[in-house]
C-alpha positions as CSV (number, residue, x, y, z in Angstrom):
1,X,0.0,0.0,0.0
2,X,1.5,3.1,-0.9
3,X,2.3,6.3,1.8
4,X,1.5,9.6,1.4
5,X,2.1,13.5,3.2
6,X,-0.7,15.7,2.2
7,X,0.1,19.5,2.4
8,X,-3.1,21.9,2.7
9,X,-3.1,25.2,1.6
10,X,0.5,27.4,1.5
11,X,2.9,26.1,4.2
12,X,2.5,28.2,6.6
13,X,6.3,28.4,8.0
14,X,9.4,29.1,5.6
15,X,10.6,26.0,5.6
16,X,7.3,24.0,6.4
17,X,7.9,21.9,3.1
18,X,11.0,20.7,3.5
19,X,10.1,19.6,7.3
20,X,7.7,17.9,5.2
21,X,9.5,15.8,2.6
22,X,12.2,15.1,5.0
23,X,9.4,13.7,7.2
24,X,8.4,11.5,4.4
25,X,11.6,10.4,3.1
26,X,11.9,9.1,6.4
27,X,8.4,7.6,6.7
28,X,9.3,5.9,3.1
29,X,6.7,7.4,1.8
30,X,6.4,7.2,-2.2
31,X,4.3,10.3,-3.0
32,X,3.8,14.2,-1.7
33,X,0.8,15.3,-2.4
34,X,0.8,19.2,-2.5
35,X,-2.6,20.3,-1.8
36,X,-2.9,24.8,-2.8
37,X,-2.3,26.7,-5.4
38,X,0.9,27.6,-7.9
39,X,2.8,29.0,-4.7
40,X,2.4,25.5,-2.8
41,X,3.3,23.0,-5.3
42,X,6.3,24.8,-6.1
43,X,7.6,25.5,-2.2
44,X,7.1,21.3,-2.1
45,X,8.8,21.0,-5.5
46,X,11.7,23.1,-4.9
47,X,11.9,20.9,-1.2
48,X,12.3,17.9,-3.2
49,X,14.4,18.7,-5.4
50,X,17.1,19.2,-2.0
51,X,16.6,15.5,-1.5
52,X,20.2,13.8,-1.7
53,X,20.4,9.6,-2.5
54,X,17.1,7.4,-3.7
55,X,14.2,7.1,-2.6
56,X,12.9,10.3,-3.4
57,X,8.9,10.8,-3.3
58,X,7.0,12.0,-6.4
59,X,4.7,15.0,-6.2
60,X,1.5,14.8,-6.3
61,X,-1.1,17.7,-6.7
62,X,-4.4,19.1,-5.8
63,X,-5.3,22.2,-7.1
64,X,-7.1,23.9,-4.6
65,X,-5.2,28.1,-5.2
66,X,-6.7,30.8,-6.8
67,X,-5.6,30.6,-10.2
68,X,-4.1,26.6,-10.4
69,X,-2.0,28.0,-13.6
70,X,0.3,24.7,-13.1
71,X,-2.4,22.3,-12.7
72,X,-4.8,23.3,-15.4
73,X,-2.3,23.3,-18.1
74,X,-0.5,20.2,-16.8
75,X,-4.2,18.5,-17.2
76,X,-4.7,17.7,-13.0
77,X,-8.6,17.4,-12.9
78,X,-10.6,19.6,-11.0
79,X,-12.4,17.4,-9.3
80,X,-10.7,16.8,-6.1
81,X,-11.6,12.7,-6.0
82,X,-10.4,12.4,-9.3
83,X,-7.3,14.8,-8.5
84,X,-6.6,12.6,-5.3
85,X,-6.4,9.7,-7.4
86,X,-4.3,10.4,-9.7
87,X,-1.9,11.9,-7.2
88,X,-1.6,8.6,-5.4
89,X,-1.9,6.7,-8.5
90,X,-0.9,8.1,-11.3
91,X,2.1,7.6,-13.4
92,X,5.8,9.3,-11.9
93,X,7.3,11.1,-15.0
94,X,10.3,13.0,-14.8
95,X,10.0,16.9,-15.0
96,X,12.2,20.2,-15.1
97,X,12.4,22.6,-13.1
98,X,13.9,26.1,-13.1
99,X,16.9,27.7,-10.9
100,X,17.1,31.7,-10.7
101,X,20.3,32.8,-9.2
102,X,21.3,29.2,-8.2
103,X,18.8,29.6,-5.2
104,X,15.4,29.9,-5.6
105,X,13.1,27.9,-8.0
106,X,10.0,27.9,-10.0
107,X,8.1,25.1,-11.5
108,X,5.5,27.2,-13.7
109,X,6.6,30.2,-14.5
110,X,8.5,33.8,-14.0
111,X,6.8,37.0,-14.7
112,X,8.3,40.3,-14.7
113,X,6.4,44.2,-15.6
114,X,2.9,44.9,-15.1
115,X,1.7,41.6,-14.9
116,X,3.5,41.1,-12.0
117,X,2.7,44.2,-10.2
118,X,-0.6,42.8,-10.6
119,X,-0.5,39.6,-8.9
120,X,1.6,41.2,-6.3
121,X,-1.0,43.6,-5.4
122,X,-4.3,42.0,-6.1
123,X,-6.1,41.7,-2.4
124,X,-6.6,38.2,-1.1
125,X,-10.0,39.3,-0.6
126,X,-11.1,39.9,-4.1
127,X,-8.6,36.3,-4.9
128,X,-10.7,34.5,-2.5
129,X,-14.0,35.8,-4.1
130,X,-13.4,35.5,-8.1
131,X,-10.8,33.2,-8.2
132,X,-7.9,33.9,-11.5
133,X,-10.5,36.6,-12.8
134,X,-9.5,39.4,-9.7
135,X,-5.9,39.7,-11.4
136,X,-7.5,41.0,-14.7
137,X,-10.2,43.1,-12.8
138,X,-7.5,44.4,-10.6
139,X,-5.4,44.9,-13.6
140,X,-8.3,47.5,-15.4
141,X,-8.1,49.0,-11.8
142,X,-4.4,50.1,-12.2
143,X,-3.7,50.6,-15.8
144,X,-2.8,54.3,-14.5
145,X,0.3,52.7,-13.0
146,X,1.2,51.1,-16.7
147,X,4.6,51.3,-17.6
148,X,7.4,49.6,-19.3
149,X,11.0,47.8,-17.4
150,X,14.2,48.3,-19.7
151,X,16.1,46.0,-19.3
152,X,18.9,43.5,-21.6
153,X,18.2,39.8,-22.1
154,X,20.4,37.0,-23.5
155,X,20.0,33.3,-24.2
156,X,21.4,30.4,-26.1
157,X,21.2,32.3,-29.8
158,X,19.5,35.0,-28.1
159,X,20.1,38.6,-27.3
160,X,16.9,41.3,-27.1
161,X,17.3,44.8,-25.3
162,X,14.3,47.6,-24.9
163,X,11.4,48.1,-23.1
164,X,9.2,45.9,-21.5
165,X,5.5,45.5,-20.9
166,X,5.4,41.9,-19.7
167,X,8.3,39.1,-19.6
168,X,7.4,35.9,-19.1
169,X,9.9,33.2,-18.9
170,X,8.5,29.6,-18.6
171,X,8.9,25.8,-17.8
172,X,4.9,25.8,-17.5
173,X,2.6,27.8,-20.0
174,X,-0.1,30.1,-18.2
175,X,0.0,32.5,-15.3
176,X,-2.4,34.9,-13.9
177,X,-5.3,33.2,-13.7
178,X,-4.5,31.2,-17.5
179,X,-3.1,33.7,-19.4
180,X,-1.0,31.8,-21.8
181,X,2.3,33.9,-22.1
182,X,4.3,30.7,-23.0
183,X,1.9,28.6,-25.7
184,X,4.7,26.2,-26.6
185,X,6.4,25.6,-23.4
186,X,7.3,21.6,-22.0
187,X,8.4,20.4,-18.8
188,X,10.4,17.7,-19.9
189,X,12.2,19.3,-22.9
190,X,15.6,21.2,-21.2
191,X,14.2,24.3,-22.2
192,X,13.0,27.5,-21.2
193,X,10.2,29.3,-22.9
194,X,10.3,33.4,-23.4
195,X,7.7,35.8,-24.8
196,X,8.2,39.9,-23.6
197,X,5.7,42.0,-24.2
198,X,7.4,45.0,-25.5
199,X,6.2,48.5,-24.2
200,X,6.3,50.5,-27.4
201,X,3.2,52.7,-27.3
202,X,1.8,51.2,-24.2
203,X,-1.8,51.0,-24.3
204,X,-1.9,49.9,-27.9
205,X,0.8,47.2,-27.7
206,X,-1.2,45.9,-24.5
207,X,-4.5,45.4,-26.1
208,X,-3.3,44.2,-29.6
209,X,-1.0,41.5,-27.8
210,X,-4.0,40.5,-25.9
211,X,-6.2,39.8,-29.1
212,X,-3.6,39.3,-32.0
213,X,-0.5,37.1,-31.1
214,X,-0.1,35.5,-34.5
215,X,3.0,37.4,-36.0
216,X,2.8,40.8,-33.7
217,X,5.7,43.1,-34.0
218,X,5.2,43.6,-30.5
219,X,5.9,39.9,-29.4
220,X,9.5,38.7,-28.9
221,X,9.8,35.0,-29.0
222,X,12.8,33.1,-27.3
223,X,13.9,29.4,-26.3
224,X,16.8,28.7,-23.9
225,X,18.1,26.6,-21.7
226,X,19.5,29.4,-19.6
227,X,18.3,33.4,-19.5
228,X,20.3,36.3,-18.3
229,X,18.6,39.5,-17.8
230,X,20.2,42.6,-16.6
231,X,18.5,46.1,-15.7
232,X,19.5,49.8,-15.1
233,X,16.9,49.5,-11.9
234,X,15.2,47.2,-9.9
235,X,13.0,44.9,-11.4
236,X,10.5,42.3,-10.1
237,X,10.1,38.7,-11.2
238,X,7.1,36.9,-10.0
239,X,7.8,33.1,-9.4
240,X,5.0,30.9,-8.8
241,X,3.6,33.5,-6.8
242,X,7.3,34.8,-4.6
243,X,8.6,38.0,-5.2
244,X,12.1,38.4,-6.4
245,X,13.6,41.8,-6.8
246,X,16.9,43.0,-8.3
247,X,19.0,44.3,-11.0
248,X,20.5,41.0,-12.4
249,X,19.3,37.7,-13.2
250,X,20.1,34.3,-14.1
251,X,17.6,31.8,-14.8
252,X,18.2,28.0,-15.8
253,X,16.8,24.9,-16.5
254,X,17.6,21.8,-14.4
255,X,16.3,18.8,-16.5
256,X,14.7,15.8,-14.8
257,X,14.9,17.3,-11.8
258,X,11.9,15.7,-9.9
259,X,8.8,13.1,-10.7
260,X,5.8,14.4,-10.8
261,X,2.2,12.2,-11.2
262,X,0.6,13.4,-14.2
263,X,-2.6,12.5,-16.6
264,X,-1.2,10.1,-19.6
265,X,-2.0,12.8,-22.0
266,X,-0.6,15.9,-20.3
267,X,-0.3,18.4,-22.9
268,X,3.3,19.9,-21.0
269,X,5.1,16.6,-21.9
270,X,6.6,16.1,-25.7
């Protein structure tokens, strides 16, 4: 019979998940089911991936956040029985996940400009009450604030420099409450997906990258297994729902890097 450790909502200490995981290492216990949002599975992700020798657990996931960016687009059901199932149950595949400045991790996704302003700043209140939607309502509510990061970015075969709107560099594909900044993006191909949103005559560039993404001048397209961004100022890069500020960046893939349980048709596996 297999063992599990179920995680509700956010761990509530720094730290909380990797209490956790040791616990269950210990326990010999095959799966960790991470029960919350984007924010959850990734604190439990990023625990696991400290594990040293075999016998590591799996992750398992319950999407019970606000948005559930990672588990929508990964295919985890909705329904929690069906969820819980597959978390115990399901096949262990072998995923990536990313490193920024050889600390901290993401599983889904990092988000830099307005966007992440956004998600910062939306209330937990409105969250709580309309779900992914408050980011976009609370998004009309500050377009005042709208404005464009500088900032240099380079890659494998890659180099861009300008302005701004929205960066989004990502291992998953949606963020926000499923806006898909990252379309094409696998978590089991070594690679990093990029799309900015560049900040040439704001307000236009915002709305026509919103409706027309086919072959828009202001969409800038990139693949790497490593990003390095540098900016004149401080800049803010949403991962999976943590904050990190600063002026330089570097962002890499680590392949294979944990087992996840995930659907047999999960559309984030080539």
């Amino acid at each position: 019979m297999r063992a599990w450790r179920f995680t509700s909502g956010s761990p509530g200490e720094k730290g909380d998940a990797q209490r956790y995981v040791d616990e269950a290492r210990q326990l010999g216990v095959e799966t960790v089911i991470a029960g919350g949002g984007d924010g959850t599975i990734n604190e439990v992700s990023a625990a696991l991936i400290q594990c040293q020798g075999g016998n590591v657990p799996a992750l398992g996931i319950l999407p019970l956040g606000t948005a559930n960016d990672f588990a929508t687009s990964a295919g985890i059901p909705e329904a929690l029985d069906k969820a819980l199932k597959l978390a115990i149950a399901g096949n262990a595949v072998a995923i990536d996940i990313a490193q920024v400045n050889d600390k901290t991790c993401f599983i889904n996704m990092a988000t830099g400009g307005f966007g992440t302003r956004i998600t910062t700043e939306t209330p937990e209140k409105l969250k709580a009450a309309l779900g992914g939607v408050s980011y976009f309502i609370h998004g009309l509510m500050r377009m005042d604030t709208l404005k464009p990061d500088r900032c240099e970015i380079r890659g494998e075969n890659f180099h861009w420099q300008g302005d701004a709107l929205v960066i989004g560099i990502g291992n998953g594909r949606q963020a926000g409450g499923g806006q898909q900044l990252c379309p094409g993006a696998l978590i089991n191909d070594g690679l990093l997906q990029l799309r900015i949103f560049t900040g040439e005559e704001l307000l236009p560039a915002l709305f026509s990258t919103l409706t027309q993404l086919e072959e828009n001048p202001n969409i800038v397209d990139g693949a790497s297994a490593w990003f390095d961004i540098q900016a004149p100022h401080e800049i803010t890069f949403n991962l999976d729902g943590e904050p990190l500020s600063g002026q330089e960046f570097h962002i890499e893939i680590l392949p294979n890097a944990l087992r996840c349980r995930l659907p047999p048709d999960c559309p984030l596996l080539r």
